[in-house]
N, C-alpha and C positions, 0 to 999 in steps of 0.2 A: 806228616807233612809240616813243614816249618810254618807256622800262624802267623809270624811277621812277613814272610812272601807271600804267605795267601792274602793278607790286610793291601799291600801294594798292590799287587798286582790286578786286585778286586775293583771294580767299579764301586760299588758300592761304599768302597774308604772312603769315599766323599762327604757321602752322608753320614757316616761316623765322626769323623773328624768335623763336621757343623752339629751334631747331638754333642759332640764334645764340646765345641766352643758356648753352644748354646750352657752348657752345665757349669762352666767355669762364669759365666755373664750373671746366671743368675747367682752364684754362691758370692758372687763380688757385690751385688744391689744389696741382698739378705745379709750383709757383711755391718753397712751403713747401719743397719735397724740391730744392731747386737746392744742389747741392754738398755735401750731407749726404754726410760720409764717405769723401769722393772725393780722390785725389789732384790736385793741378796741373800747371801746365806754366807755366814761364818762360819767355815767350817775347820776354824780353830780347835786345836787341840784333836777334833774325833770327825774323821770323813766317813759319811755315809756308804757303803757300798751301793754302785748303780745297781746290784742286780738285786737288791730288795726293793725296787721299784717295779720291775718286770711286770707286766698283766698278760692275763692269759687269754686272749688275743684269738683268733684263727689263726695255727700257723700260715703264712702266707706260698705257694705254690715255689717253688724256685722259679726263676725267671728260664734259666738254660732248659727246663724241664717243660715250658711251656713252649718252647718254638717248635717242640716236634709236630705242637700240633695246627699244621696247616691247612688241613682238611677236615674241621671238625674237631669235637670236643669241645672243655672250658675256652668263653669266646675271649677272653684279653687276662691280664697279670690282676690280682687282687689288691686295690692298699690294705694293706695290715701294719699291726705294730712289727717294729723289727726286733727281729731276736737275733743275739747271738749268734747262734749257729744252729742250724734245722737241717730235717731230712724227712724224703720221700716216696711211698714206694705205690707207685699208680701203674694200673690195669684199665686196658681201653679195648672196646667190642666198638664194631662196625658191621656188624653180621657176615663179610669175607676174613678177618683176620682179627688176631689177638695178639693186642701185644703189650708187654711187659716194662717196665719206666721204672727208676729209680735215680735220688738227685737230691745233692748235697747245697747248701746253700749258708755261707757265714760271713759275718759282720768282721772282717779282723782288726778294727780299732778298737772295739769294742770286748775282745777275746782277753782276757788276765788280769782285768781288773784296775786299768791302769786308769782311768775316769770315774771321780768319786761323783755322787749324786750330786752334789753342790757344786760340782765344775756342770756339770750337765743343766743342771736348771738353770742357770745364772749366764750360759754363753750359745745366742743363737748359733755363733760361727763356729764354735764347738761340737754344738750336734749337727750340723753340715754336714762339717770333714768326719765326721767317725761314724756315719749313717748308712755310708754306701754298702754294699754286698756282693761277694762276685759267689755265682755258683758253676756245679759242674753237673751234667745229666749223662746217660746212657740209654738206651733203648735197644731192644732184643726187635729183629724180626727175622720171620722164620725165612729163610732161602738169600738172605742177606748179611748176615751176622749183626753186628754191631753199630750203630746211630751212635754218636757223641754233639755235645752240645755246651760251650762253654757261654755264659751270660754274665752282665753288671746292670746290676740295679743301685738307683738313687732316690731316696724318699728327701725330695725339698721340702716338704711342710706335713704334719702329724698333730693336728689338736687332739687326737686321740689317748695321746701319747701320757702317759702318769710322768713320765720323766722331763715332759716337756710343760706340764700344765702349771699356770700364774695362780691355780687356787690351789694348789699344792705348794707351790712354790712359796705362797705368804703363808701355809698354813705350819711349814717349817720351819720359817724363818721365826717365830714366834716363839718357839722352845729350841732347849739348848740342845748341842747336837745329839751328847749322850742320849735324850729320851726321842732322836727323829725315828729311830728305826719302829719302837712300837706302835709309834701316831702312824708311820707308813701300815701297820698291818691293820689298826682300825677302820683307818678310810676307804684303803685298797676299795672294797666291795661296792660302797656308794659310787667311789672313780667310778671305776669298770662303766657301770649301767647307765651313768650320766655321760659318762664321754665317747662311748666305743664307735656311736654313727657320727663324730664329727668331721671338719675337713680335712682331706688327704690329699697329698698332690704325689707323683710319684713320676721318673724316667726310669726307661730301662731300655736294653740292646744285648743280644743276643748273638750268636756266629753257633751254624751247624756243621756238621762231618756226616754224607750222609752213604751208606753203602750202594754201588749199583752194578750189577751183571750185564758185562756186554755179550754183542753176540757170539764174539768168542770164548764165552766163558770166565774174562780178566774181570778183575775188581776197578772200577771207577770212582772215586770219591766226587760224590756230589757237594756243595758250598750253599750256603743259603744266612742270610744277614737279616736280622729281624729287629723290628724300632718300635717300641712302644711307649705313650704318653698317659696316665688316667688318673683322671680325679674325682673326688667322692666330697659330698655335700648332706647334709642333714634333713629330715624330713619327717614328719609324722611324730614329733617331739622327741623322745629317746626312743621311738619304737621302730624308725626305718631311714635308711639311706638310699642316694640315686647316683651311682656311679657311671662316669663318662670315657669313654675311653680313644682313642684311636691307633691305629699300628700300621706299621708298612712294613714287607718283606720282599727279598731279592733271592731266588730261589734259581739254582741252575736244578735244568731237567736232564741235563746231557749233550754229546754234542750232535742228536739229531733235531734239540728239540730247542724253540728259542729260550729263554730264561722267563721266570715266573715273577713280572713284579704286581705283585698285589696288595691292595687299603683295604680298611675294615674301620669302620665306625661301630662302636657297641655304645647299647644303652642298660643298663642294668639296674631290677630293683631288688632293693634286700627288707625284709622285715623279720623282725625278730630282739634278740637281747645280746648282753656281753655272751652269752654262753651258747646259743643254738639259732640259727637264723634260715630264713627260708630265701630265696629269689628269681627271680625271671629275667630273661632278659633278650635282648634284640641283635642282630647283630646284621649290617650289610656289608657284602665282599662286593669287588668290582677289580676285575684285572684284564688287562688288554685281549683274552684272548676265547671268554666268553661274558654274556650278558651280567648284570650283577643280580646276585644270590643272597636271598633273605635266610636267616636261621633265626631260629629261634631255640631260646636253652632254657631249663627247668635244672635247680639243684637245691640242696643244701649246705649248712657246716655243724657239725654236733662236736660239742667236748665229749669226749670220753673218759678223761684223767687229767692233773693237771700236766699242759704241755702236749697230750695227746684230741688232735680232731680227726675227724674222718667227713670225707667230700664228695659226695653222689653228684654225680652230673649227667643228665642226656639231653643234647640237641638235635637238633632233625630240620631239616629243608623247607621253605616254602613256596618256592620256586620248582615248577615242573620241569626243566631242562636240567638243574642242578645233578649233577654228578655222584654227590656225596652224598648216604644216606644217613640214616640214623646214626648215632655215635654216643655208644655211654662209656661214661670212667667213673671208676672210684680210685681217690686217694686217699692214703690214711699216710698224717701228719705227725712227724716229732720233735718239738723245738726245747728250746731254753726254758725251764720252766717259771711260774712264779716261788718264790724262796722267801719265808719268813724271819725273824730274828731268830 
C-alpha cells in the first residue's frame, strides 16, 4: 500500500505534521546557540575521522521495532549514543504467543565518512541535521504472517556524546591534528564512565503495517501511528540516571472495532556504568476504552563485545482489570562499533 495515501488519508497526519513542525522550531532556536563561546579545532591539513570517536554505548532499540509493542514489553525508546547503523533481533513471550522481531536502524548522514570530527565538535547545527535515524522492523506472528513498521528518530541534545563533549573538544584542540587520534584512544575510557548518564533529549514517530484475518478469510492491513518524546537526566553521580518519557498512538482495530488512541507516561530508573546497567521502571496507560493500567518493568543492558549488548526485559500489570499479562523479551544488539587508530 502506497504510504503517502495512507499519511493523507490518516487522521493522525496531523499530528505528524505538528511533531514535524515542532522539530523544525526546535532545530531553528539550537541553530542561534551554534558555537556561542565554544572553542575550535583546526583541522588543517589532517581531519579526524568521526568514527574514532564512537563509544560503546547501549546500542539503542530501533524506534520502528518498538511500536509493535502496544501491549506490553520495553515501556518507551532508550536515549542512547547514536551509531551509524545498528540491528536487531528481539524475541517476546506473553505466555499465549511468541513472537519473533528483527530491525534495522541507520544514521544516513553520518554513513561514509563525510563529517570529520572537527566539523562535529565545532558545529551544534551540524550534529542536528546528521543525527536523525530512520529505521525499518518486521515481526513474524503465527496465523497472521508478517507486521512491518517503518520509524524516525531525532536525538536534539546528547551530553553523553564523546563527539559532542567541550572537555573533549578543548582537550584536542590543544595538540595538533596528527597526534588527535591517539589522545582519542587514551581518554575514550575516562569519557565513557563520566558521561554515559548525562542529559539526553530524544523525538521520535513511528507508522505500523499490521496483519489481520477477516471473517472471510481476506487479509486486512491494519495502520497504527506512534509519537514518542523522552529524556534522561543524571543522578546518583556517575552511577545512575532517571529517564522520562511520554508516547501516544493511533491504532486501528478493524472496521468492527473503534480505533485505539492511547498515552503512556513512563518513569525509568537506571543504575549502573558505561558498560552493564540495571533499571526499573513505571509505566501508566490510559485510553478511552478501559480504566488506566499501571506496569511496571524490570530489565537490563550488558555489553558482550565491542558493539554487541544484549536486553532482558519483563513487565507485568498492576492493575487487576488489565488485559495484558506478563510480557518478557530479549534483545540482542549490533551497532557501529568503537575503532581505534
Amino acid at each position: 500500500m502506497n504510504l503517502t495515501i495512507l499519511l493523507i488519508n490518516s487522521s493522525s497526519s496531523r499530528a505528524m505534521l505538528g511533531v514535524v513542525a515542532l522539530c523544525a522550531f526546535v532545530l531553528q532556536s539550537c541553530a542561534t546557540l551554534d558555537g556561542a563561546g565554544q572553542a575550535t579545532l583546526d583541522g588543517a591539513g589532517q581531519a579526524t575521522p568521526l568514527r574514532l570517536a564512537v563509544a560503546d554505548y547501549p546500542v539503542p532499540v530501533p524506534v520502528a521495532l518498538m511500536a509493535f509493542d502496544i501491549d506490553g514489553g520495553p515501556m518507551t525508546i532508550e536515549p542512547s549514543g547514536v551509531r551509524n547503523a545498528a540491528v536487531a533481533a528481539h524475541a517476546r513471550w506473553d505466555g499465549a504467543t511468541h513472537r519473533m522481531r528483527v530491525g534495522m536502524e541507520v544514521a544516513p548522514l553520518l554513513i561514509g565518512g563525510g563529517v570529520s570530527l572537527e566539523e562535529f565538535l565545532s558545529g551544534r547545527l551540524l550534529r542536528l541535521l546528521t543525527r536523525p535515524r530512520i529505521s525499518f522492523a518486521v515481526e513474524t506472528v503465527p496465523g497472521t504472517g508478517f507486521h512491518t513498521a517503518l520509524g524516525l528518530r531525532w536525538m536534539l541534545h546528547d551530553d553523553a556524546d564523546l563527539r559532542a563533549d567541550s572537555t573533549l573538544l578543548r582537550a584536542l584542540a590543544a595538540v595538533a591534528p596528527a597526534d588527535r587520534a591517539a589522545l582519542l584512544d587514551s581518554l575514550r575510557p575516562a569519557l565513557k564512565e563520566a558521561l554515559w548518564n548525562r542529559s539526553v533529549y530524544e523525538l521520535a514517530l513511528a507508522a505500523t503495517w499490521r496483519g489481520h484475518m477477516t471473517d472471510d478469510g481476506s487479509a486486512l492491513p491494519l495502520t497504527g501511528y506512534h509519537y514518542f518524546v523522552v529524556a534522561a537526566f543524571p543522578v546518583l553521580g556517575t552511577s545512575g540516571q532517571v529517564q522520562a518519557a511520554a508516547s501516544l498512538q493511533h491504532q486501528s482495530l478493524g472496521p468492527s472495532l473503534s480505533d485505539l488512541l492511547e498515552g503512556s507516561l513512563t518513569a525509568r530508573m537506571v543504575y549502573g556504568s558505561a558498560t552493564e546497567r540495571l533499571f526499573v521502571g513505571l509505566r501508566l496507560d490510559a485510553d478511552r476504552r478501559m480504566p488506566p493500567d499501571h506496569r511496571v518493568e524490570i530489565g537490563g543492558q550488558l555489553r558482550l563485545g565491542n558493539g554487541i549488548w544484549l536486553r532482558p526485559d519483563i513487565g507485568f500489570s498492576l492493575a487487576g482489570h488489565s488485559p495484558n499479562g506478563p510480557v518478557a523479551t530479549l534483545t540482542l544488539l549490533v551497532g557501529t562499533p568503537e575503532v581505534s587508530r
